[in-house]
Residue, then its C-alpha position, 0 to 999 in steps of 0.5 A: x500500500x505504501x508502495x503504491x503511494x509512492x508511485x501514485x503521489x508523483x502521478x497525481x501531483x504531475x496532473x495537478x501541475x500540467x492542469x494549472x499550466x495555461x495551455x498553448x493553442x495549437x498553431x494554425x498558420x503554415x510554415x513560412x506564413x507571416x501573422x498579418x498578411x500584407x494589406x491589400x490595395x493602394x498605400x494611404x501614400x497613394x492616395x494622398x497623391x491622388x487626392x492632391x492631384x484631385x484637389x490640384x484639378x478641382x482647384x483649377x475649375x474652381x478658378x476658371x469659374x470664378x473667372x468666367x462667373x466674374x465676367x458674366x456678373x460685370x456683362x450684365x448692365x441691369x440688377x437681374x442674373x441669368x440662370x447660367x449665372x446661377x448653375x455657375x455659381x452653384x457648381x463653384x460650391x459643389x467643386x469647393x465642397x469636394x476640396x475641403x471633404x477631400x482636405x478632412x479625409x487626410 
């Protein structure tokens, strides 16, 4: 009975040791597979020069709107504005719409 003791005790306090130990998960990615693949699609880089280069155009229709809105107010001898006028003008806030949305994203 002893003897068995003896033998039993190690047995039990080796189960009891291994059930405390926190267990490792088996590994699930393959040999030579990085944790966090690569991202997909355009850099941020990328698309911070695509949207100044955006913005660059968008700024240059602004300016030729203006211009040409500038011109047609100056044209008009009486207090009335012309629909066109308008279209202009409300193409301008679109175009500086677009600008300063694009300038928040970054």
């Amino acid at each position: 009975m002893l003897r068995t003791r003896v033998v039993l005790l190690p047995i039990v306090l080796l189960g009891l040791l291994a059930a405390q130990s926190p267990r490792k998960p088996f590994p699930t990615q393959q040999i030579g597979q990085t944790e966090n693949p690569p991202p997909e699609g355009p850099s941020k880089e990328t698309l911070a020069k695509a949207a100044y280069r955006d913005s660059l155009d968008d700024a240059r229709k602004l300016l030729a709107l203006a211009e040409e809105l500038r011109t047609d107010i100056e044209k008009n001898d009486r207090y009335v504005v012309s629909m066109d006028t308008i279209h202009k003008t409300e193409e301008i806030e679109k175009i500086a719409k677009r600008i300063r949305g694009r300038m928040k994203q970054q």
